[in-house]
One Martini backbone bead per residue (centre of mass of N, CA, C, O) as a GRO file, in nm:
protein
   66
    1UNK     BB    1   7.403  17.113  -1.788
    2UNK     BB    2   7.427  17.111  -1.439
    3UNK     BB    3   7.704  17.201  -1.207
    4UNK     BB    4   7.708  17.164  -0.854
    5UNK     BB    5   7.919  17.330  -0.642
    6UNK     BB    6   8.063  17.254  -0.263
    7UNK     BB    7   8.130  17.305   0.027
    8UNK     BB    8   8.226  17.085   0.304
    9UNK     BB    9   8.290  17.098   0.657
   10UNK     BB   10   8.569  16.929   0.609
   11UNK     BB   11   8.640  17.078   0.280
   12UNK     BB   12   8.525  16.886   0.083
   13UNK     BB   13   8.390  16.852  -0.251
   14UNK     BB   14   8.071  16.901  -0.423
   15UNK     BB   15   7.950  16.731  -0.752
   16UNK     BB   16   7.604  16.792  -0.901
   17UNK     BB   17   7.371  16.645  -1.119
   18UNK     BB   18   7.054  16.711  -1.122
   19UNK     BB   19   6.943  16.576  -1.421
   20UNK     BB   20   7.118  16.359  -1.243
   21UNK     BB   21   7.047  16.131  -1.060
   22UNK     BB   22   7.294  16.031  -0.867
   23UNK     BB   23   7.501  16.248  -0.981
   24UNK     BB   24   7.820  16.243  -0.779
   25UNK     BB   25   8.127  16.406  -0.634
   26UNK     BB   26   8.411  16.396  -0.488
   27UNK     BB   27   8.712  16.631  -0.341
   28UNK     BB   28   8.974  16.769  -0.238
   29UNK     BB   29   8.870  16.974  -0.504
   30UNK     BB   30   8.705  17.110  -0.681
   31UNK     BB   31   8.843  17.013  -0.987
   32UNK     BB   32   8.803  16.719  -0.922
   33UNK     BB   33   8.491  16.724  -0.854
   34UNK     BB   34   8.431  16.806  -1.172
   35UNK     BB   35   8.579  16.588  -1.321
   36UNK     BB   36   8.409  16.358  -1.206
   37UNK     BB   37   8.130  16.431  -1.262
   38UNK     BB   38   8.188  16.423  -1.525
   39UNK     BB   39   8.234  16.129  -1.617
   40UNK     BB   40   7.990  16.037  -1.498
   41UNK     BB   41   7.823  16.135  -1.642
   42UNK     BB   42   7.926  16.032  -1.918
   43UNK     BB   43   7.852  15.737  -1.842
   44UNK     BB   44   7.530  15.745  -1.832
   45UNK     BB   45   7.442  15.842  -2.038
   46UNK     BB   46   7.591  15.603  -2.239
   47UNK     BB   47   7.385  15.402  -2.120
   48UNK     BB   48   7.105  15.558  -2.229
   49UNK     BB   49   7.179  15.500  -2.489
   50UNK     BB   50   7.253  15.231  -2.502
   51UNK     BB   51   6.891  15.183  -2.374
   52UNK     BB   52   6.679  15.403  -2.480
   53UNK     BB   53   6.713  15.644  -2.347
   54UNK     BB   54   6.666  15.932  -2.214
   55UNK     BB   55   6.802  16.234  -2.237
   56UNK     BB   56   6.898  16.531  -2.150
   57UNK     BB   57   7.050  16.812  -2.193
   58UNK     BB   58   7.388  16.831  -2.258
   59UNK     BB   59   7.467  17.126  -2.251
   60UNK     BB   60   7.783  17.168  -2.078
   61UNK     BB   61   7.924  16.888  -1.948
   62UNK     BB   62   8.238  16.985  -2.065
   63UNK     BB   63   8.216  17.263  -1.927
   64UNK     BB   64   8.343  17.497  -1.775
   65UNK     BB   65   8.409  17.576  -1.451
   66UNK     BB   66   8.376  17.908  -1.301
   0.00000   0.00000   0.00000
């Protein structure tokens, strides 16, 4: 999965995961914002697996952003 990561117009950091609709999160610092977002991530992920849903390629979900 990828995490897309930009700066907004106020400061604040938007990091999202393009392959998982609507899993995106603010932060104060970049880092914030990517921890927050493997977190959702991973959290929704494991809803969809435990009710039979099909999730997408994990690799990467937990990897270091550059």
């Amino acid at each position: 999965m990828t995490i897309e990561i930009e700066r907004e117009d106020d400061g604040r950091w938007l990091a999202e995961v393009p392959e998982l609709p609507g899993v995106l999160a603010y932060g104060q610092t970049r880092q914030e914002a990517i921890d927050k977002v493997q977190a959702l991530s991973l959290r929704v992920l494991a809803d969809r697996l435990e009710h039979g849903e099909l999730v997408p390629q994990m690799s990467g979900v937990l990897a270091p952003v550059p």
